[in-house]
C-alpha positions as CSV (number, residue, x, y, z in Angstrom):
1,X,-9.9,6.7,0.8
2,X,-10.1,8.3,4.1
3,X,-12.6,9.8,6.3
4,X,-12.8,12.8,7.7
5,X,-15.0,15.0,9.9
6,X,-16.4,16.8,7.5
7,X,-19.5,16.6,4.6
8,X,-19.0,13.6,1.7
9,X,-15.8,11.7,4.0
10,X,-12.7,10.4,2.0
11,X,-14.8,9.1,-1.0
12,X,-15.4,12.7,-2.6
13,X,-12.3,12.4,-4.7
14,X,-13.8,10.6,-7.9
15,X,-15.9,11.5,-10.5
16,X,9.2,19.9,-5.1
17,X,11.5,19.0,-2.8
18,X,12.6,15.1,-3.1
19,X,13.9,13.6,-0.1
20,X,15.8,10.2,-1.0
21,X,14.4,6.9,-1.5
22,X,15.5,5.3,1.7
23,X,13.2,8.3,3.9
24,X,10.3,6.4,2.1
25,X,9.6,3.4,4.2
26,X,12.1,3.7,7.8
27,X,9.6,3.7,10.9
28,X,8.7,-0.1,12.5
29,X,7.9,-1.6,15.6
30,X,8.8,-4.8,16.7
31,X,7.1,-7.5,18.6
32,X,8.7,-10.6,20.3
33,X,6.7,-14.1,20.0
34,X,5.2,-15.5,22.3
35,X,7.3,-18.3,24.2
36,X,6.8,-21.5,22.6
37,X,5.7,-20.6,19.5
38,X,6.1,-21.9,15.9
39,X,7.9,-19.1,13.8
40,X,9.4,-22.4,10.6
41,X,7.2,-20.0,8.2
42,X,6.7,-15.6,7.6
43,X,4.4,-14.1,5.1
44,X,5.1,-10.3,4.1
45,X,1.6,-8.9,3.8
46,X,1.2,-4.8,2.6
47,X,-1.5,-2.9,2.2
48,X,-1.7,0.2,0.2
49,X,-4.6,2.4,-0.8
50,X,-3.1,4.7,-4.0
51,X,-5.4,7.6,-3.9
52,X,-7.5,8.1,-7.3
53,X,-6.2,11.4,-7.8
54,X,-9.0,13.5,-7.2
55,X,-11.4,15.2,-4.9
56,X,-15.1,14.3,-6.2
57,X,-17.0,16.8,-3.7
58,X,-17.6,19.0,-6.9
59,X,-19.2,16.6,-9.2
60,X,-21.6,15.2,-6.2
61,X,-22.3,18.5,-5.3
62,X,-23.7,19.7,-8.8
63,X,-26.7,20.5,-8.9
64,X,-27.2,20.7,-13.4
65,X,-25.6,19.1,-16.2
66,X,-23.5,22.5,-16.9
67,X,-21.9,22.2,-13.1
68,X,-21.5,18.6,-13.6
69,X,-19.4,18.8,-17.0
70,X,-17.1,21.6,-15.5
71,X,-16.8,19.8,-12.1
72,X,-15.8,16.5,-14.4
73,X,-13.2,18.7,-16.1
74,X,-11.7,20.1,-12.9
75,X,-11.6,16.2,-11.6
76,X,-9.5,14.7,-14.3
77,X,-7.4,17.9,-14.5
78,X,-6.9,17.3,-10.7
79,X,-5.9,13.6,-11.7
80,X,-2.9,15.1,-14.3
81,X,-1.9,17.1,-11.9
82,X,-1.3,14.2,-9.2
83,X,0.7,12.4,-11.7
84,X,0.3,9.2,-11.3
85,X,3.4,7.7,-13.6
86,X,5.4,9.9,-11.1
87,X,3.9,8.7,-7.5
88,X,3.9,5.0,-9.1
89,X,8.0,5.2,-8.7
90,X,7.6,6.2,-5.2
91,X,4.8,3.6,-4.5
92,X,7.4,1.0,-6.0
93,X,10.0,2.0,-4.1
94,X,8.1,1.5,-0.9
95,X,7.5,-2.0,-2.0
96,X,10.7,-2.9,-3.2
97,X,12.6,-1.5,-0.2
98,X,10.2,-3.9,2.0
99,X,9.3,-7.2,-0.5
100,X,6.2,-8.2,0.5
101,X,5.1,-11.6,-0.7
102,X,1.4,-10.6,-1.2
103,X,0.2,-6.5,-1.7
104,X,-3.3,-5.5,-1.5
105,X,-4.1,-2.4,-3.5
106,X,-7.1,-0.4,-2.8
107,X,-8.3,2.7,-5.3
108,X,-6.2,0.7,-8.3
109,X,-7.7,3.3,-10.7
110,X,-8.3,3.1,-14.1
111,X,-8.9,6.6,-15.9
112,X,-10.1,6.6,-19.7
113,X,-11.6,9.4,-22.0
114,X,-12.9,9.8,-25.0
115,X,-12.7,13.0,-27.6
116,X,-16.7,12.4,-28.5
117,X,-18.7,13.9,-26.6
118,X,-21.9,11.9,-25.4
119,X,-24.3,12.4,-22.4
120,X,-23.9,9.0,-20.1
121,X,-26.3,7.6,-18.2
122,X,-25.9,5.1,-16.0
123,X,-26.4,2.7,-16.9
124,X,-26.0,3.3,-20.3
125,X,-22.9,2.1,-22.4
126,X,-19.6,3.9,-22.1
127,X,-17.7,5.4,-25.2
128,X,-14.8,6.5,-22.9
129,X,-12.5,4.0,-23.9
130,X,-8.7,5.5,-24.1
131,X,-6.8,4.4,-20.7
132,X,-5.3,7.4,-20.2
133,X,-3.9,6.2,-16.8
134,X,-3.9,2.2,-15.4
135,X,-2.6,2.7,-12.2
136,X,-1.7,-1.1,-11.6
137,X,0.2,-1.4,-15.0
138,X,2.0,1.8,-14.4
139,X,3.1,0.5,-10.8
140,X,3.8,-2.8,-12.3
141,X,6.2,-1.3,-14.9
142,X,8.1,0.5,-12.0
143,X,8.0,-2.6,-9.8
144,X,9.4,-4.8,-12.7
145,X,12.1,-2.8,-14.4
146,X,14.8,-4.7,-15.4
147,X,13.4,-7.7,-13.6
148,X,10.0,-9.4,-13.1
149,X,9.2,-9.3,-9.7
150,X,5.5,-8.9,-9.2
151,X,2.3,-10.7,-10.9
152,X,-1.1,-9.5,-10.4
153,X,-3.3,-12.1,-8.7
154,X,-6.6,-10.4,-9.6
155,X,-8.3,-7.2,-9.8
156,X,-12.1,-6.3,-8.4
157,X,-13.8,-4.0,-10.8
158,X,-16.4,-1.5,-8.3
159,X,-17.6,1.9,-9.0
160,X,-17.4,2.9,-13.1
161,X,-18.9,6.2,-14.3
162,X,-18.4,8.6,-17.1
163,X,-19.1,12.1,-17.3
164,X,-18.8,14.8,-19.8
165,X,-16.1,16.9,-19.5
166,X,-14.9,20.5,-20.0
167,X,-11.2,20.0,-19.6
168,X,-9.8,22.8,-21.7
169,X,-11.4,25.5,-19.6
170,X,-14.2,26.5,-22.4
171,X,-16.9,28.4,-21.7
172,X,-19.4,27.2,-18.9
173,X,-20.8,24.0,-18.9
174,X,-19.1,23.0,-22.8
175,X,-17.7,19.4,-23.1
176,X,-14.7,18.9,-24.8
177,X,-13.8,15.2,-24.1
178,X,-16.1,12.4,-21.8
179,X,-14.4,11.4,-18.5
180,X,-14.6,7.9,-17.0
181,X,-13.6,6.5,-13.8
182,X,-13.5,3.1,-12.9
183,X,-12.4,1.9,-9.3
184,X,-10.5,-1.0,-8.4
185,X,-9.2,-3.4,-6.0
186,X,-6.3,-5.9,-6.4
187,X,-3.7,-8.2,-4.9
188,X,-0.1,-8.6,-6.4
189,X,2.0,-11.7,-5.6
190,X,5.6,-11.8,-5.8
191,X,7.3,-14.1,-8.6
192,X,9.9,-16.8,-7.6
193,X,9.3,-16.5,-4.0
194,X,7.6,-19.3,-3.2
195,X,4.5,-17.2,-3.2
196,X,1.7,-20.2,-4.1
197,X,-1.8,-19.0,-4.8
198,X,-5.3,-20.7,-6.0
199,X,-9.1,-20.4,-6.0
200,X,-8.8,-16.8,-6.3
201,X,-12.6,-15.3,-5.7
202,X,-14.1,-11.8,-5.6
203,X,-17.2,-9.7,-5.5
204,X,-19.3,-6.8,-4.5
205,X,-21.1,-5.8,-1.3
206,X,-24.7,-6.0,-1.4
207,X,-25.4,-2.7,0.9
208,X,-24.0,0.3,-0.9
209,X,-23.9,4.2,-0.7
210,X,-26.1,5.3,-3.5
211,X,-26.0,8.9,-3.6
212,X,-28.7,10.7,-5.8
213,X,-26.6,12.6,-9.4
214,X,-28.0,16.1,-9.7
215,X,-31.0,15.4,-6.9
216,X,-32.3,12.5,-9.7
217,X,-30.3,9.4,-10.5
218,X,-29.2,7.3,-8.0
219,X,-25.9,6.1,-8.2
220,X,-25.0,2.8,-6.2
221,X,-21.2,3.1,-5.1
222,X,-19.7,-0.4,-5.7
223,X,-17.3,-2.0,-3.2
224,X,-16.1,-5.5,-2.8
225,X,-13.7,-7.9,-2.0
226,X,-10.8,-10.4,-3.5
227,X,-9.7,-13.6,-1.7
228,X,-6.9,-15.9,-2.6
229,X,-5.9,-19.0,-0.9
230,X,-2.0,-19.1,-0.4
231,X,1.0,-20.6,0.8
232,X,3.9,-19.0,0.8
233,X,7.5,-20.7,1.3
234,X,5.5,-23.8,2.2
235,X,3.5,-22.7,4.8
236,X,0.4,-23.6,5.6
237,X,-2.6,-22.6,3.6
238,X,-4.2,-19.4,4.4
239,X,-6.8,-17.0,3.0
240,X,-5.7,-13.3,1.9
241,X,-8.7,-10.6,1.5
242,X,-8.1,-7.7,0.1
243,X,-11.3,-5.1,0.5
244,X,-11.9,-1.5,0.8
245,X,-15.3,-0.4,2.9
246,X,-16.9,2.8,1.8
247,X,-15.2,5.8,2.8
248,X,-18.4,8.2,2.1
249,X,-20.5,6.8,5.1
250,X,-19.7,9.6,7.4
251,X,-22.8,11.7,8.3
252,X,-26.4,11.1,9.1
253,X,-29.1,10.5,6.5
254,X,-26.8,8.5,4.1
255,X,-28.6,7.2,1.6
256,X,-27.8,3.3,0.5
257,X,-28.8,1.0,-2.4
258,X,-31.8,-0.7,0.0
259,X,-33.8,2.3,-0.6
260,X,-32.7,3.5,3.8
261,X,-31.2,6.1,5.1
262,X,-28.8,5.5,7.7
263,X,-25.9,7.4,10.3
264,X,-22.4,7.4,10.6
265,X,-20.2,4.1,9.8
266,X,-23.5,1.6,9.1
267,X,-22.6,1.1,5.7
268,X,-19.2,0.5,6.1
269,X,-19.9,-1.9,9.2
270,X,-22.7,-3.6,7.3
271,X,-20.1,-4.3,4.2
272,X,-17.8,-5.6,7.2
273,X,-20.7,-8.3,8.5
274,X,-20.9,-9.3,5.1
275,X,-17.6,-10.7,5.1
276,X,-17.7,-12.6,8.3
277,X,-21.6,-13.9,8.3
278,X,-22.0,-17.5,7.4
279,X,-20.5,-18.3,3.9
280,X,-18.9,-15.2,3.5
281,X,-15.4,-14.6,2.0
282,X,-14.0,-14.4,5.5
283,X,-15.0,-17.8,6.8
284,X,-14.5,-21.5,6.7
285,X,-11.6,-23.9,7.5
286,X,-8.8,-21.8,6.3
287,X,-7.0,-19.0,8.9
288,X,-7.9,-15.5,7.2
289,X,-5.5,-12.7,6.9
290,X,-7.4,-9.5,6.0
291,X,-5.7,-6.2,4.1
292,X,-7.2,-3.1,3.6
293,X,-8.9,0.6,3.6
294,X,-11.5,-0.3,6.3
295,X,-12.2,3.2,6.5
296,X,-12.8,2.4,10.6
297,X,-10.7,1.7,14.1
298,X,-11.6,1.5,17.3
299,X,-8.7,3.1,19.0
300,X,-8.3,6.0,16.2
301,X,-12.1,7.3,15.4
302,X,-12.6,10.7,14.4
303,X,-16.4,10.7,15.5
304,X,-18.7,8.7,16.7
305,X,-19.6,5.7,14.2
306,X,-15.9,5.3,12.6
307,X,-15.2,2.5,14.9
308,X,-18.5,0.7,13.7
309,X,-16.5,-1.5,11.3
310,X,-13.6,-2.6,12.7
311,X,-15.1,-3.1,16.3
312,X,-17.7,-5.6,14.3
313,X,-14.4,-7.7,12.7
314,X,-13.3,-7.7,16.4
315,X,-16.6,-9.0,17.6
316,X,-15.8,-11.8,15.0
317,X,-12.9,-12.8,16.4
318,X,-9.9,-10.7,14.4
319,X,-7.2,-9.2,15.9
320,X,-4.6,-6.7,14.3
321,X,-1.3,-7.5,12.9
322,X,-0.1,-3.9,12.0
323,X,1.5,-0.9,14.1
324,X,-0.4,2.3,15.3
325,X,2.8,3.8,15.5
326,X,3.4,6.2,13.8
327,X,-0.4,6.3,12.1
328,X,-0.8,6.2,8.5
329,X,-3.9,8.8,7.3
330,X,-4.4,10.7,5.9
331,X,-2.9,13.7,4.5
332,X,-5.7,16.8,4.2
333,X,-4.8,17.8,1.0
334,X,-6.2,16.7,-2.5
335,X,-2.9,17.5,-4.3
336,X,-0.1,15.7,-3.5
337,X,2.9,17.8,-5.1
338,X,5.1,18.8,-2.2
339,X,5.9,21.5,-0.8
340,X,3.0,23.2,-3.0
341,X,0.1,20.9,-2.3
342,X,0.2,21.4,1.6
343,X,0.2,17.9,2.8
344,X,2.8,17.4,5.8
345,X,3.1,14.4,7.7
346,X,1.6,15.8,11.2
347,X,-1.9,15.1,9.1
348,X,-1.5,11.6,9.4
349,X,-3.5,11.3,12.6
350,X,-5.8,8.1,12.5
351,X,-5.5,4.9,11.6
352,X,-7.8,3.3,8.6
353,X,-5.5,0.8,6.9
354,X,-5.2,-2.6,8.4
355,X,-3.7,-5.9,8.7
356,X,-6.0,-8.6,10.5
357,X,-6.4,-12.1,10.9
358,X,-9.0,-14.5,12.8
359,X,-6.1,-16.8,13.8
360,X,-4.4,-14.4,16.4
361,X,-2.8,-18.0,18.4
362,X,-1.5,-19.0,15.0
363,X,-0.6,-15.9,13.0
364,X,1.6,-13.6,15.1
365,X,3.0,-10.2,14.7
366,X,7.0,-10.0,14.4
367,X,7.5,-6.5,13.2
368,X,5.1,-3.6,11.3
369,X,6.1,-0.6,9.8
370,X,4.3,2.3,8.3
371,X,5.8,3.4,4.3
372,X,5.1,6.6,2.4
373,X,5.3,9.3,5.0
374,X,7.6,11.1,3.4
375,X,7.8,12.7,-0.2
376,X,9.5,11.6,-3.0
377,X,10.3,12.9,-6.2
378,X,7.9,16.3,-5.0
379,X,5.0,14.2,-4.7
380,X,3.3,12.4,-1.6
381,X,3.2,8.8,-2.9
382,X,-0.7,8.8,-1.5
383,X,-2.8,10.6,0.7
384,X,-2.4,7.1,2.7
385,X,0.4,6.2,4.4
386,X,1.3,2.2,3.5
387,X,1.4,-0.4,6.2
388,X,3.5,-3.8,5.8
389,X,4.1,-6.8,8.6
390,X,5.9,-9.4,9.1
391,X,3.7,-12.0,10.5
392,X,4.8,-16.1,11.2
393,X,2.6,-19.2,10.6
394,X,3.0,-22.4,12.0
């Protein structure tokens, strides 16, 4: 998700003209070793935020259960409309046309509804249970036609909610169908590459946005973290993290799960300390590579407090492995049909994706380049941009 200067940030999307494949993925920059080093072994790292398909302003806004059901309707029929069995073939183009061994996938969305209508309250048990869109099966089947390519490592369950729904533009506030969202994270390997991977681990932050449903229920946002320990062509072991910080930290008097209120960027860099501090998924013997929707840069903010994040993962020690040029987010736009939808690629202005590691003597940058700023097939791929390196390890 991206931020933006303006109320609710990138994380209020919950709950054509085609140009060829080849304009999908074309922009790089290169980057010449240092003299002397080791370059036996590269690793092909991407990172790729999807987009959920929706702009969830409306339903975070509501303020009753009749403006809540209509705003849930006008979400998921925001989500058809982004099609996301069409942008999947443009998403797998962009990673076919640059093979990385390892993909990290932020907003890996899994919609389901249900024909039943029944109030849901968190935490109460969900009865939404038709997938109507898996977004990392539907990519896989694109990425894998005709041949296996791609595996899925593991995915990272966070924010899950269901809503009732008026879908079929009923009168005010009826519910024809419940809604459910469920946010995810995961990591893809690619098959007989050489791409070795074990003690896969995940899990959630433990400081969270927790905005307040309809002024009464507070809803903690979960966000989290995969890691994988791999070797890849017989390198040398390293640790892949996948994560995506929370993108709706973007104004004063945010509320969190600790019961606080807080400004601009403290969630987001308190989610970041928890994966350097002492026994946290980004430490130990092991060089870390980190991927991801950091929803933060240093050299890129948009106001004060976006830097807050990435300028604490510097403090730690990482360095980036990825090109600012061009940048990669985010298109303003909530639909992503083109030319209709009124994304263009002068939007993508800031830089929130990243490639990282803590091992900047060891792990070098050969070459980066930016994928998806260009339409395909009359849709935008993702309001994100993709970034993928090329990185060597001794």
């Amino acid at each position: 998700m991206k931020f933006r200067g303006r109320p609710w940030g990138g994380w209020h999307r919950w709950l054509g003209f085609a140009l060829p494949l080849a304009a999908v993925a074309s922009v790089a920059i290169t980057v010449t070793p240092a003299s002397g080093a080791t370059s036996k072994h590269t690793v092909r790292v991407m990172t790729r935020n999807l987009y959920l398909g929706a702009d969830l302003t409306p339903a975070l806004q509501a303020t009753s259960f009749s403006q809540l059901t209509d705003a849930a309707g006008d979400i998921f029929n925001q989500v058809e409309q982004n099609d996301f069995p069409v942008r999947a073939k443009g998403l797998a183009g962009e990673i076919l046309k640059t093979s990385p061994d390892l993909v990290g996938l932020q907003e890996a969305a899994i919609w389901r509804t249900s024909s039943t209508c029944e109030l849901f309250v968190p935490p109460g048990p969900y009865t939404a249970t038709h997938v109507a869109y898996d977004y990392v099966k539907l990519l896989l089947a694109q990425l894998n036609k005709g041949k296996r390519r791609y595996r899925v490592v593991a995915t990272e369950p966070e924010f899950d909610f269901e809503a009732e729904a008026n879908t079929d533009g009923g009168p005010a506030g009826t519910c024809n169908e419940d809604v459910r969202l469920t946010m995810r994270d995961a990591i893809l390997a690619r098959v007989n590459d050489g791409v070795q991977v074990k003690d896969v681990k995940k899990g959630h932050y433990k400081t969270l946005f927790a905005p307040k449903l309809l002024g009464l229920i507070s809803v903690p946002v979960d966000r989290g973290w995969i890691s994988a320990d791999v070797s890849v062509r017989g390198s040398r072991w390293f640790r892949l993290i996948d994560t995506h910080l929370e993108s709706y930290d973007d104004q004063a008097n945010t509320p969190t799960n600790q019961g606080t209120e807080v400004g601009n960027g403290q969630i987001r860099e308190a989610q970041a300390k928890e994966l350097i501090q002492k026994g946290g998924p980004a430490t130990g013997k092991l060089p870390v590579i980190l991927v991801g929707d950091l929803n933060s840069d240093t050299k890129t903010p948009l106001k004060p407090g976006d830097q807050l994040a990435d300028q604490a993962l510097l403090n730690a020690g990482f360095r980036e492995r990825s090109t600012y040029k061009p940048l990669s987010c985010c298109l303003d736009t909530n639909v992503l049909t083109f030319p209709a939808g009124g994304g263009m690629a002068s939007q993508f202005n800031h830089k929130v994706d990243h490639i990282m590691t803590n091992d900047p003597k060891q792990i070098e940058l050969i070459s980066s380049t930016i994928t998806g700023r260009h339409p395909v097939n009359g849709f935008w791929d993702s309001d994100h941009a993709g970034t993928f390196s090329v990185l060597t390890l001794p």
